[in-house]
C-alpha positions in Angstrom: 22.7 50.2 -12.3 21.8 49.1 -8.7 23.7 46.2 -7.3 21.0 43.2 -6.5 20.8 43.0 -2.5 21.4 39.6 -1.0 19.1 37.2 -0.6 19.1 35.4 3.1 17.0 32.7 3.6 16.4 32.1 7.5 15.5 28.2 8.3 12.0 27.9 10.8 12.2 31.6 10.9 8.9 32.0 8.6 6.3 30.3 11.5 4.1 32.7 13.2 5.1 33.1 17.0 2.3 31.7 18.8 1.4 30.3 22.4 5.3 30.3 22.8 5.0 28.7 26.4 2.6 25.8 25.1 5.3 22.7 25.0 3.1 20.8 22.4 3.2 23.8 20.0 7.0 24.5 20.4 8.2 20.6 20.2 6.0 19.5 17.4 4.7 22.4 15.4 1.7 20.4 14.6 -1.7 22.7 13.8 -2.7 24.9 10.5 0.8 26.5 9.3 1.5 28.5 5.6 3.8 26.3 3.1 6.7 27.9 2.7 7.4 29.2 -0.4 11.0 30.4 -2.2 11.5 31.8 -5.8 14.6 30.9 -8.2 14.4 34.6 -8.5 16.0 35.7 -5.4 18.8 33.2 -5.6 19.9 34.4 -8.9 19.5 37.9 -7.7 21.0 37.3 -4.6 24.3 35.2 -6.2 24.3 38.4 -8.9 25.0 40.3 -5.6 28.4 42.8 -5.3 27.3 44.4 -2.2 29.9 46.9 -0.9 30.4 47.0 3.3 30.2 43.1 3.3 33.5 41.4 3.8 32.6 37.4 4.0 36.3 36.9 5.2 35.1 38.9 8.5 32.9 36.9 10.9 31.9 40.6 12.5 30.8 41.8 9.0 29.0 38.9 8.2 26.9 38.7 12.0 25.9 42.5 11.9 24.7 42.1 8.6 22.7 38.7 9.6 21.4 40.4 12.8 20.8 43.6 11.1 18.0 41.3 9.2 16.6 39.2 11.9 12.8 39.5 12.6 12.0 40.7 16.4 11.6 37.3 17.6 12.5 34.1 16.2 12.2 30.4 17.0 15.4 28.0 17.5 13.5 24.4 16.9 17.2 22.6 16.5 18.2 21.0 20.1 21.3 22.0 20.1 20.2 25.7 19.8 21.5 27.0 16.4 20.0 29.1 14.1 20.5 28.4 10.8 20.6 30.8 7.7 21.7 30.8 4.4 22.7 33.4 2.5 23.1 34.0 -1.7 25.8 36.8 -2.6 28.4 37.1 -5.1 28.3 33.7 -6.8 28.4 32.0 -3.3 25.6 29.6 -1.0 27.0 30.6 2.3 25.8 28.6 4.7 25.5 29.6 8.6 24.3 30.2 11.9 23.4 31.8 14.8 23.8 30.0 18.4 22.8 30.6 21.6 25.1 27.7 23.3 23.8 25.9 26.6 26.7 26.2 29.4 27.4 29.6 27.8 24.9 31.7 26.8 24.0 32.7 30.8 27.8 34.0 30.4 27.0 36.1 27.7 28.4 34.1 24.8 27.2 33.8 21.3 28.4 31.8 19.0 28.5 32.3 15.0 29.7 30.5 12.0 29.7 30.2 8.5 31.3 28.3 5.3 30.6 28.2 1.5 28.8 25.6 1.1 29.9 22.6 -1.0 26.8 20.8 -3.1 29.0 18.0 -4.6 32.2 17.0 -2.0 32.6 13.8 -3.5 33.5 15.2 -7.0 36.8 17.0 -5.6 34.5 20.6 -5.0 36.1 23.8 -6.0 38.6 24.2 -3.8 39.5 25.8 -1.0 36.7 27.2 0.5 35.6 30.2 2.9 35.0 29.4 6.4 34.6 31.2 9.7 33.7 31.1 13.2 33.6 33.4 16.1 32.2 33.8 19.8 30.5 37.0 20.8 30.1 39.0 23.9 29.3 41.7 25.1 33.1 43.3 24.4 32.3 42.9 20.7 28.9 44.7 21.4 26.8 41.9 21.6 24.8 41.4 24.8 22.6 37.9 25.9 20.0 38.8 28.4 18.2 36.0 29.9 14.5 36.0 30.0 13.9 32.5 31.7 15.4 29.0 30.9 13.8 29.1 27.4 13.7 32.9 26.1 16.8 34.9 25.7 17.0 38.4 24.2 20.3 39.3 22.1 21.2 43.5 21.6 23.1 44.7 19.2 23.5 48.4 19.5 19.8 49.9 19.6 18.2 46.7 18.3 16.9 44.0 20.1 15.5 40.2 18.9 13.9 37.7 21.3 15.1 34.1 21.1 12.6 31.1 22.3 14.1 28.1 22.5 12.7 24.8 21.8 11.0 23.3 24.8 10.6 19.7 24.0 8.5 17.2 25.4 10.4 14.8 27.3 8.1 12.2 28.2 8.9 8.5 26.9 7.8 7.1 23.6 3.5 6.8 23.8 3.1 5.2 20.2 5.6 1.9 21.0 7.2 0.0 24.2 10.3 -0.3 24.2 12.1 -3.1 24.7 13.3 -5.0 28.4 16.6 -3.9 28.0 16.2 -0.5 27.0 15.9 3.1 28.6 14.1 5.7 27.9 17.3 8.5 27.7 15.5 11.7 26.2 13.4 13.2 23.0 15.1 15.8 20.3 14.4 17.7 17.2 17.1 17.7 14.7 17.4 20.6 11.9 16.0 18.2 9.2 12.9 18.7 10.8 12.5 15.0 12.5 11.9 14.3 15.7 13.6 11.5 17.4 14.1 9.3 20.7 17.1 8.3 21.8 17.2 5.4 23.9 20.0 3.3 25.8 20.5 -0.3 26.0 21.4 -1.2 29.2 23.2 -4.6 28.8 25.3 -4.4 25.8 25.7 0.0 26.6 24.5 1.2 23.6 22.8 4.0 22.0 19.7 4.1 19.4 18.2 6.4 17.8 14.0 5.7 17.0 11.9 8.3 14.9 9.5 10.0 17.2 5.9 9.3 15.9 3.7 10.3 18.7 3.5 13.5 16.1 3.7 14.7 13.1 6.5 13.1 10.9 7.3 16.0 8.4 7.9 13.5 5.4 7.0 10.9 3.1 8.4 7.1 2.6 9.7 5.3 -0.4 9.5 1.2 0.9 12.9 -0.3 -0.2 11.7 -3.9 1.2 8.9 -5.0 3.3 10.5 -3.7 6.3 12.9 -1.0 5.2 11.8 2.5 3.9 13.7 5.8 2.7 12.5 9.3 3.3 11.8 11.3 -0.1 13.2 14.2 1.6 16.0 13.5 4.1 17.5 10.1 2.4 17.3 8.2 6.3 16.9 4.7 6.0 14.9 3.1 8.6 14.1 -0.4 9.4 10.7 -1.3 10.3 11.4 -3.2 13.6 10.0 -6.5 13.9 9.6 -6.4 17.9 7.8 -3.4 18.2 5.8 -0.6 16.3 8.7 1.5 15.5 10.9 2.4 12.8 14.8 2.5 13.7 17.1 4.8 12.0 19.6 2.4 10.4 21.3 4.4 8.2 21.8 8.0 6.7 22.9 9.1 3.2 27.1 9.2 3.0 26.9 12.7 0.6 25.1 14.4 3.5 27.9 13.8 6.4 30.4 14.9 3.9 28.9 18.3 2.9 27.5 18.8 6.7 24.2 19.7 5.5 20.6 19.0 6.9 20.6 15.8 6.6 23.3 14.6 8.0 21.7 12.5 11.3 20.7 13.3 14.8 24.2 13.3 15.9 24.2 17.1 16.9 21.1 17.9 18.2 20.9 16.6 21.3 18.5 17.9 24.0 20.8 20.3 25.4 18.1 23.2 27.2 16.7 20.1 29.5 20.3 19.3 30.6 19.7 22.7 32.2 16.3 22.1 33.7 17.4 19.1 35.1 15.4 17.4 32.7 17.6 15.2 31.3 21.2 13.4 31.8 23.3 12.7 28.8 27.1 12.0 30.5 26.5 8.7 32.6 25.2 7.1 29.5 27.7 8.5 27.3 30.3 6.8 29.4 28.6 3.8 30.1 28.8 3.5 26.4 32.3 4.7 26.1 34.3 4.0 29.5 37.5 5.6 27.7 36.1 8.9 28.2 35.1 8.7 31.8 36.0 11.8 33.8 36.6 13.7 30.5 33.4 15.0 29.5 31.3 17.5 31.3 27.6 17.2 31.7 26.9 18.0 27.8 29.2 15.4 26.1 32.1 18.0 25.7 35.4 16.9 26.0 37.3 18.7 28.8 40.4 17.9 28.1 41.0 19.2 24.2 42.2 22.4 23.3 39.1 23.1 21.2 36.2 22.5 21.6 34.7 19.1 20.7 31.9 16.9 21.5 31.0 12.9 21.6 29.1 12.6 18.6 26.3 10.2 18.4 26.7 8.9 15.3 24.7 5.8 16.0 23.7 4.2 12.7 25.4 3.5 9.0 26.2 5.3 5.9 25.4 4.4 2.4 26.0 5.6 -1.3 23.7 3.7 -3.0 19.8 2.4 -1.6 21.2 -1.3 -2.3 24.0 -0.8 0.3 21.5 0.7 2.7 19.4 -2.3 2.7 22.3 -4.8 2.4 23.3 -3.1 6.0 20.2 -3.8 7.4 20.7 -7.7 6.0 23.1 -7.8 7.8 22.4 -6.5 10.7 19.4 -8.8 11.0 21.9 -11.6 10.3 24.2 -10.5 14.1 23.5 -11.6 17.5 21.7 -8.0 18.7 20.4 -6.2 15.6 20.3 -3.1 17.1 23.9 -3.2 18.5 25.4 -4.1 15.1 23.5 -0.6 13.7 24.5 1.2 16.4 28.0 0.6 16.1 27.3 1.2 12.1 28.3 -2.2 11.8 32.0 -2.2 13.5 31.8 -5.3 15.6 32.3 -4.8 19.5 35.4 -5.7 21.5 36.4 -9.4 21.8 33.0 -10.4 19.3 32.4 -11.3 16.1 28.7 -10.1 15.1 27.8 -14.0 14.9 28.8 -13.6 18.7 31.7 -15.8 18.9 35.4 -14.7 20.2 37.6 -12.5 17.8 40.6 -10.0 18.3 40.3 -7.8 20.7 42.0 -5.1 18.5 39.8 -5.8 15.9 36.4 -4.2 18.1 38.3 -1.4 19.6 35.7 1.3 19.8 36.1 4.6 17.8 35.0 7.9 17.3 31.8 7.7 15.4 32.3 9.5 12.0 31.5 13.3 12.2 30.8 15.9 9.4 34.1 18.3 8.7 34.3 21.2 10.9 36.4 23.5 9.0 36.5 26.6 11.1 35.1 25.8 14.5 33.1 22.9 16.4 30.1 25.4 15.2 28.1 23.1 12.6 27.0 25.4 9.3 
């Protein structure tokens, strides 16, 4: 009997490649597109899969045979460039992707990483788990040719696939105004399919995250009060701001940051490409808003000073189990001196201040690291 081949499911790879210079198009995807459609099917056939000449403990093995499967061009919508995949073999939901990283690609560097992916973390899981990660170049037979600013080609061997990255609007918010004290800082697409804003207050040095309406909004809201919904799909929590038309990402679903999946927030798709083009300027703000890391980070937000690679994650907004700890977040952020500042700070009060806005221990605000999915193999996110 045959052995049932994989199944690999590639995420925003199914779009037709149209008018790939047209900004609107690549940024929003609004227009006429197909649904989407997947069959049970192919995941059991695919987890029923022994294939032979695919080790998943090699990161080489596991990219040649991704590649090998890639259409002739594809789309990269995430900011932060990665491609994401998924793949059903031998009892396994590996989860991974391809990346095309901004500061390295033009040096001929791709990155690649994968792990088993864990559904339910917060039951204990089933132990240890696979996980890899490796960078490719042109040594390991992998060459990135660059096109222009947005298009790279990747060749492996006699096989070639165009990558167009996502050009994204970067004009300010059109369908609210933002508030005195804040600044415009720079649009991004996450890989949950959102789009968001991310804007800085200038006199507290803060960071918000606002869901970009001027499109499309791929999703549909639950209300959880008069001025708090849920999306059906992604589990984000956002309050309905009371001092302009806008809804503010408050909070995000805890199971999602702890099995790194979709869903886990905006953190990690920042606007990377228009860092490049001049576009846009990410590291004054980030130390504005974190003076501790002044001189540390280069123009991206990655530490220079760490042996591996890590990043300042923008983890700007709460966690929550339940919907009735979601909104009590929200209660009491309403209930602090700056709203926003209290879900920025996912509620950790700020140096010297009690949220009320009277003196407190200094110790007590000391800023911190905002909470980041596990990474078990590399800064690469699956």
């Amino acid at each position: 009997m045959k052995h049932p081949l994989p199944v690999l499911c590639l995420l925003f790879s199914s779009a037709p490649i149209l008018a790939m210079a047209d900004a609107a198009v690549r940024s929003s995807m609004d227009g006429e597109r197909e649904p989407t459609l997947t069959f049970n099917q192919h995941k059991l056939e695919g987890w029923h899969a022994k294939p032979s000449g695919l080790d998943l403990e090699e990161p080489a093995d596991v990219f040649f045979h991704i590649f090998e499967r890639l259409p002739d061009e594809v789309v990269v919508y995430p900011g932060e460039n990665y491609y994401y995949w998924q793949l059903k073999v031998d009892g396994r939901d590996i989860w991974g992707n391809i990346r095309l990283p901004a500061g390295a690609r033009d040096r001929g560097v791709l990155s690649f990483g994968y792990a088993e992916f864990e559904e339910f973390p917060s039951v204990g899981g089933g132990g240890r788990r696979l996980s890899r990660a490796k960078y490719f170049t042109r040594a390991d037979g992998v060459e990135v040719i660059k096109r222009d600013d947005f298009t790279y080609v990747v060749r492996v061997a006699e096989k070639e696939v165009v990558f167009h990255l996502n050009r994204i609007s970067q004009h300010p918010p059109a369908s609210f105004e933002m508030l005195p004290d804040e600044e415009f800082v720079q649009r991004t697409f996450d890989e949950s399919g959102f789009q968001f804003f991310l804007l800085f207050n200038n006199r507290h040095n803060y960071f918000l995250w606002v869901l970009d309406e001027d499109g499309y909004v791929p999703e549909h809201f639950t209300p959880l009060a008069d001025d708090i919904v849920v999306g059906n799909r992604s589990g984000f929590v956002f309050w309905l701001d009371p001092n302009s038309e806008r809804k503010i990402l408050a909070t995000i679903r805890r199971i999602s940051v702890m099995r790194n999946d979709y869903y886990d927030g905006p953190f990690d798709q920042l606007s990377d490409n228009h860092v490049d083009t001049g576009e846009v300027e990410i590291r004054s703000y980030m130390e504005r808003a974190i003076p501790t890391i002044r001189g540390r980070i280069d123009r991206y937000g990655y530490y220079t000073d760490t042996e591996q690679p890590s990043r300042v994650a923008l983890s700007n907004y709460g966690t929550y189990y339940t919907f009735a700890q979601a909104v009590e977040f929200i209660r009491q952020a309403q209930r602090a001196f700056d709203p926003y500042y209290y879900i920025s700070r996912g509620g950790h009060p700020p140096p010297g201040l009690s949220w009320d806005g009277t003196p407190a221990d200094p110790a007590a605000g000391e800023w911190r690291e905002p909470e980041t999915p596990s990474e078990p193999a590399d800064p690469e996110k699956n």
